[in-house]
N, CA, C and O of each residue as an XYZ file, in Angstrom:
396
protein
N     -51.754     28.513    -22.133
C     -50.677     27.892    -21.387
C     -50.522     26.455    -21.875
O     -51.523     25.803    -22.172
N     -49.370     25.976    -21.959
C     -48.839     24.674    -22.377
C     -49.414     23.509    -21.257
O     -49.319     23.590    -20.032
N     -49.911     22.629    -21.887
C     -50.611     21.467    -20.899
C     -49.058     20.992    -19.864
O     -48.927     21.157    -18.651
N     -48.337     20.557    -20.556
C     -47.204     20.641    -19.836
C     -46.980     21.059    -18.607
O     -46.824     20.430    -17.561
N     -46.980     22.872    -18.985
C     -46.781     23.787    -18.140
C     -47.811     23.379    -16.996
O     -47.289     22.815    -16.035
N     -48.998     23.546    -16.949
C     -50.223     23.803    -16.362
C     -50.222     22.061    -15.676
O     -50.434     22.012    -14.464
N     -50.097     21.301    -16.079
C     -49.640     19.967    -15.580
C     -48.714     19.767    -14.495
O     -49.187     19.362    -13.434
N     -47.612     19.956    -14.569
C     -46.367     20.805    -13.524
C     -46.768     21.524    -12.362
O     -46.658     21.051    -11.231
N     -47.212     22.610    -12.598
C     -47.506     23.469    -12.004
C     -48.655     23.265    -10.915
O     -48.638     23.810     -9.811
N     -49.535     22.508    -11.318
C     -50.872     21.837    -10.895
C     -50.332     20.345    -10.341
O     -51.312     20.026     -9.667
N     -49.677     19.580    -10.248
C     -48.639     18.789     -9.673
C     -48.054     19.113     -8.023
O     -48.092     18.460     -6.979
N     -47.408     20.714     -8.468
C     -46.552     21.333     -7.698
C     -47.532     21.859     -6.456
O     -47.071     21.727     -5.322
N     -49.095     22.555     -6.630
C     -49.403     22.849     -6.150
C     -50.380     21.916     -5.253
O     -50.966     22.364     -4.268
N     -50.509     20.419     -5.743
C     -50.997     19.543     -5.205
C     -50.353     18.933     -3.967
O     -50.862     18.631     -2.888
N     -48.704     18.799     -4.542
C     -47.955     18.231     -3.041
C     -47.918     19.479     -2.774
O     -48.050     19.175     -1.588
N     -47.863     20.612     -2.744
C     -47.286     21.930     -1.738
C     -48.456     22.120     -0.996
O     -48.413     22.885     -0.032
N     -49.647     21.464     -1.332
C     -50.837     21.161     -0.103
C     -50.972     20.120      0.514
O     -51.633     20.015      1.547
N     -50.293     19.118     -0.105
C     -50.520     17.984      0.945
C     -48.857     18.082      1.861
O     -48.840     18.043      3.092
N     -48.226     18.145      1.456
C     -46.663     18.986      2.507
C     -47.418     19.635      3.340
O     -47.074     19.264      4.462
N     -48.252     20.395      3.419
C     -48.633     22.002      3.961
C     -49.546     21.049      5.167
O     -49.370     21.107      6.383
N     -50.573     20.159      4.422
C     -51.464     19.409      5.634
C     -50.908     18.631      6.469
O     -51.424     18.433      7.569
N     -49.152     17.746      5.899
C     -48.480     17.363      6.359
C     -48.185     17.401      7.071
O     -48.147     16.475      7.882
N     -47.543     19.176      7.307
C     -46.527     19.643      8.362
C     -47.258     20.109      9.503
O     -46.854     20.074     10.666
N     -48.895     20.762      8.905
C     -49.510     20.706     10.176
C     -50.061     19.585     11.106
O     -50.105     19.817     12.314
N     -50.449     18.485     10.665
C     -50.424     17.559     11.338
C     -49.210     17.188     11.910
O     -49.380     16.426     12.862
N     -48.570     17.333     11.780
C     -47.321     17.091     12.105
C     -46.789     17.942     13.653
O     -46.534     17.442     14.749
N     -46.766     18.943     13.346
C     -46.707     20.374     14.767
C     -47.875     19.943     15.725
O     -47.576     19.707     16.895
N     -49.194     19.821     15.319
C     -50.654     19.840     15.971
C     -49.927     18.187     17.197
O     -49.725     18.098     18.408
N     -49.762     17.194     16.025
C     -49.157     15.924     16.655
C     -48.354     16.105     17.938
O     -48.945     16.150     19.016
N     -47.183     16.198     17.871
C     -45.832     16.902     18.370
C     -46.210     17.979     19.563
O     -45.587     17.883     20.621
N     -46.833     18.614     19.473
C     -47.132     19.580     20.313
C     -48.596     19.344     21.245
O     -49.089     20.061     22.115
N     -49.167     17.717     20.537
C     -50.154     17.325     22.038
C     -49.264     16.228     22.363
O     -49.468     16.055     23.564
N     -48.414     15.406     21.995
C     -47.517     14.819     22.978
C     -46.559     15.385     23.671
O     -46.101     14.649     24.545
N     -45.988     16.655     23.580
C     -45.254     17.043     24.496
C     -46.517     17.783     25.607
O     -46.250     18.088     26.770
N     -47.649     17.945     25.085
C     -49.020     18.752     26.383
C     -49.376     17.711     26.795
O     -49.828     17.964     27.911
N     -49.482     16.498     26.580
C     -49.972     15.520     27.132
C     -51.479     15.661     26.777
O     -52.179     15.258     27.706
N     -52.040     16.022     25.928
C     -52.917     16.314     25.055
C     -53.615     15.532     24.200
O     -52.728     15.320     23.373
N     -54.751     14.838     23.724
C     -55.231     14.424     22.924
C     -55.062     15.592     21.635
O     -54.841     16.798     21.749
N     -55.291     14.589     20.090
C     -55.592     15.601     19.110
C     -56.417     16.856     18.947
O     -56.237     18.052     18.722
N     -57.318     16.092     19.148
C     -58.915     17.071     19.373
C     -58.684     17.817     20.418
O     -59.083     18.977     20.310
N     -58.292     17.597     21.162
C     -58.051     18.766     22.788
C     -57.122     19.725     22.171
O     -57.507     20.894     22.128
N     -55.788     19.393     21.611
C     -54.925     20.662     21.358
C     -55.891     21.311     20.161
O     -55.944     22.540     20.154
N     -56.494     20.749     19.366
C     -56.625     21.569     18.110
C     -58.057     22.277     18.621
O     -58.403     23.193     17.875
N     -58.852     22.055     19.624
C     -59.594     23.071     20.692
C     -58.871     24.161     21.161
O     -59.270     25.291     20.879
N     -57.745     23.981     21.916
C     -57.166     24.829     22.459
C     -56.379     26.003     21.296
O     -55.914     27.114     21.553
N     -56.431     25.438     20.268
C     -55.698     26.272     18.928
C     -56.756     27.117     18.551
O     -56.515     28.316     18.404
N     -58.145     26.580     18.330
C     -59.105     27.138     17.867
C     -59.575     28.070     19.011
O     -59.572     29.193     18.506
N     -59.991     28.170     20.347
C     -60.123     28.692     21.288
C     -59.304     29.969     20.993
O     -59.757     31.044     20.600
N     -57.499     29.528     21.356
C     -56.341     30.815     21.525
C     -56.440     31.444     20.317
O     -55.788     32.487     20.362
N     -57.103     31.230     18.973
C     -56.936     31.754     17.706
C     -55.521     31.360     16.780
O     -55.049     32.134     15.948
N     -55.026     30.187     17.054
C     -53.728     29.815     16.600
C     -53.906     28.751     15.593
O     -52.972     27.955     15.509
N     -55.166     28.536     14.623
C     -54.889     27.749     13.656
C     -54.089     28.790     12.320
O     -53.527     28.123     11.452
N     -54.054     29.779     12.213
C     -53.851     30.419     11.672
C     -51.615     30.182     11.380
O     -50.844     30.180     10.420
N     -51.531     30.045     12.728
C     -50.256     30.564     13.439
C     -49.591     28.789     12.727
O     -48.486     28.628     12.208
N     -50.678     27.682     12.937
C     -50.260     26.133     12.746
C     -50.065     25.806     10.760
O     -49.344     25.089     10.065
N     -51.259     26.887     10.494
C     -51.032     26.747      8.887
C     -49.842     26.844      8.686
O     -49.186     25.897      8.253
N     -49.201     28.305      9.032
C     -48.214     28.742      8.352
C     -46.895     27.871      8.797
O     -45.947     27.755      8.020
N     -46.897     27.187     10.268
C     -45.708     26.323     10.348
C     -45.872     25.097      9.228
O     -45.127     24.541      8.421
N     -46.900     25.019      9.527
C     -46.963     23.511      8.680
C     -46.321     23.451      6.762
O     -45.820     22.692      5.933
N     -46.926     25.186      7.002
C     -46.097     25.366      5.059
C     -44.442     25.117      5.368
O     -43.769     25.272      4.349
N     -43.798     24.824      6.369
C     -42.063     25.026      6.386
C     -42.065     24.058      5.797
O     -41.137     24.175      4.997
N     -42.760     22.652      5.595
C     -42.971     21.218      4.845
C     -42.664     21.808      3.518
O     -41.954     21.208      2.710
N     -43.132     22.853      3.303
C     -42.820     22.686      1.663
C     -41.662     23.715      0.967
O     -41.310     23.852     -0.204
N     -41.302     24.266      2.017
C     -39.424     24.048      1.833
C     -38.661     23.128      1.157
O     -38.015     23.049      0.112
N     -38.945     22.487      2.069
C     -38.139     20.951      1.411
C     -38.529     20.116     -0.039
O     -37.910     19.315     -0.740
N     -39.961     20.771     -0.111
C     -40.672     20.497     -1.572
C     -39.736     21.131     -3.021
O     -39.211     20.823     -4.091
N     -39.993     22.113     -2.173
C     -39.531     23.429     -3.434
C     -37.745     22.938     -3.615
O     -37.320     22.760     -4.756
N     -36.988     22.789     -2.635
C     -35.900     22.527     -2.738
C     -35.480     21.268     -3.958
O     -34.602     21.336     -4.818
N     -36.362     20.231     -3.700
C     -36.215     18.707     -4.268
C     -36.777     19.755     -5.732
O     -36.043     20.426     -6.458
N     -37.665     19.665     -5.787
C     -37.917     20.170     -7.351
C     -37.079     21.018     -8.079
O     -36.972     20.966     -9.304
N     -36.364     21.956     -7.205
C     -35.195     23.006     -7.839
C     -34.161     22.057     -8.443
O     -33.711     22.025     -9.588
N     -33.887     21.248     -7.318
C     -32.201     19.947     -7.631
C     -33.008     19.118     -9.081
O     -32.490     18.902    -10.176
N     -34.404     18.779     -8.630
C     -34.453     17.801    -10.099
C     -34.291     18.976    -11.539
O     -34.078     18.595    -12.690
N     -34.447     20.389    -11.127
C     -34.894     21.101    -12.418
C     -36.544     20.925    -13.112
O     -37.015     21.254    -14.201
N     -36.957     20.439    -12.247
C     -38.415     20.720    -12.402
C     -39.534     22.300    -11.594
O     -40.439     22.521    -10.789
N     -38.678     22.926    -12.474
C     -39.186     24.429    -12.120
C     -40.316     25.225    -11.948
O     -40.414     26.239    -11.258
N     -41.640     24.367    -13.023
C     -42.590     24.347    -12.838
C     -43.430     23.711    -11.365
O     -44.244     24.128    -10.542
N     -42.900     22.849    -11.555
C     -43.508     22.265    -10.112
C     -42.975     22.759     -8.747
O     -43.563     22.518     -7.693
N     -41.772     23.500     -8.833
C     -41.409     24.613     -8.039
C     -42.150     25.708     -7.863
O     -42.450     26.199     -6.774
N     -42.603     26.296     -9.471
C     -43.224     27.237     -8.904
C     -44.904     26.846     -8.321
O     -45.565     27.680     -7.702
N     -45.294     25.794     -8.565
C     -46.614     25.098     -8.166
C     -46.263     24.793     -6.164
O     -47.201     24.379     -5.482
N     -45.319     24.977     -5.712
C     -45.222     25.036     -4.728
C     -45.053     26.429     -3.511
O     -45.248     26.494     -2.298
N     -44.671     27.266     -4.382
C     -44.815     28.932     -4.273
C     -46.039     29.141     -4.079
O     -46.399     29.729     -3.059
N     -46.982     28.679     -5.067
C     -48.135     28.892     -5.515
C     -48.762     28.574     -3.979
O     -49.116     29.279     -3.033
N     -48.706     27.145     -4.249
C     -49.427     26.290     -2.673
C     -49.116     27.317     -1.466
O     -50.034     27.505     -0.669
N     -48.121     27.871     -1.306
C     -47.360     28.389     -0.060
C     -48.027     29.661      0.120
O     -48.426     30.144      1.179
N     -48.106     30.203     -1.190
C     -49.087     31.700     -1.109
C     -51.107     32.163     -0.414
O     -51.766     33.032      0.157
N     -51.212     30.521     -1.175
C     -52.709     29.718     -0.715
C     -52.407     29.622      0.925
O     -53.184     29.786      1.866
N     -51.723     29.465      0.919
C     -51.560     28.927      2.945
C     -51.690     30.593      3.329
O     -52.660     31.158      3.834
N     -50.677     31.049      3.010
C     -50.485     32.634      3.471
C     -51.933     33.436      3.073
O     -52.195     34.451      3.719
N     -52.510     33.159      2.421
C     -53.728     33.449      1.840
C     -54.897     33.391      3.171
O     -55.462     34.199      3.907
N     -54.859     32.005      2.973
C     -55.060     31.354      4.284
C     -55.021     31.823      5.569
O     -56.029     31.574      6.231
N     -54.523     32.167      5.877
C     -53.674     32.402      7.521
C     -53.968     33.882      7.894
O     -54.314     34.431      8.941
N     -53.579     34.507      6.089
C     -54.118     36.033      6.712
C     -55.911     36.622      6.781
O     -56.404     37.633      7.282
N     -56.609     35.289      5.919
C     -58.044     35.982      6.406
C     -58.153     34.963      8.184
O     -58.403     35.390      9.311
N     -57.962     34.109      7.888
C     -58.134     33.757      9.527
C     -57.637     34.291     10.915
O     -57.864     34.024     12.095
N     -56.763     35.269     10.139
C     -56.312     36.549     11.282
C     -57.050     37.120     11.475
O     -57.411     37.160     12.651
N     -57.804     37.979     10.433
C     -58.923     38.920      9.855
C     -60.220     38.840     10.380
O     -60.859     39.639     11.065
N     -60.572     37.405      9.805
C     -62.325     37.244     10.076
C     -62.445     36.371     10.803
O     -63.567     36.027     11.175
């Protein structure tokens, strides 16, 4: 594979994880100020109900907007490095359903 390529791509999949940690901090945030909730208390109550699983996968909608910006620049590689990231989450989410 072209350093290029693998550069890009490895780029793409770097922000499509930090988007991804983004967006869950982001929901986890948002959703103990509307509970009136500390951090640590909702993300108890996530871990308790079995819903970190459920917070990954919102938090990947962050990299929507990733994949989008990289399509408009034509940086396709780093598009698909964000697929990539998004699949890792889903990856993610479905063994923490599991085990």
């Amino acid at each position: 594979m072209n350093k290029t390529i693998a550069k890009g791509i490895g780029v793409g999949v770097l922000i499509g994880l930090i988007a991804n940690l983004i967006g869950s901090y982001l929901y986890v945030f948002t959703l103990s100020q509307i509970k009136g909730l500390s951090l640590e208390d909702t993300l108890q109550v996530a871990v308790e109900q079995d819903l970190l699983g459920t917070i990954v996968a919102l938090g990947a909608l962050l990299n929507l907007a990733a994949f989008f910006v990289f399509l408009k620049k034509n940086q396709y590689y780093r598009a698909r490095g964000v697929v990539l990231a998004t699949l890792i989450a889903a990856i993610v989410v479905l063994i923490s359903k599991f085990y």
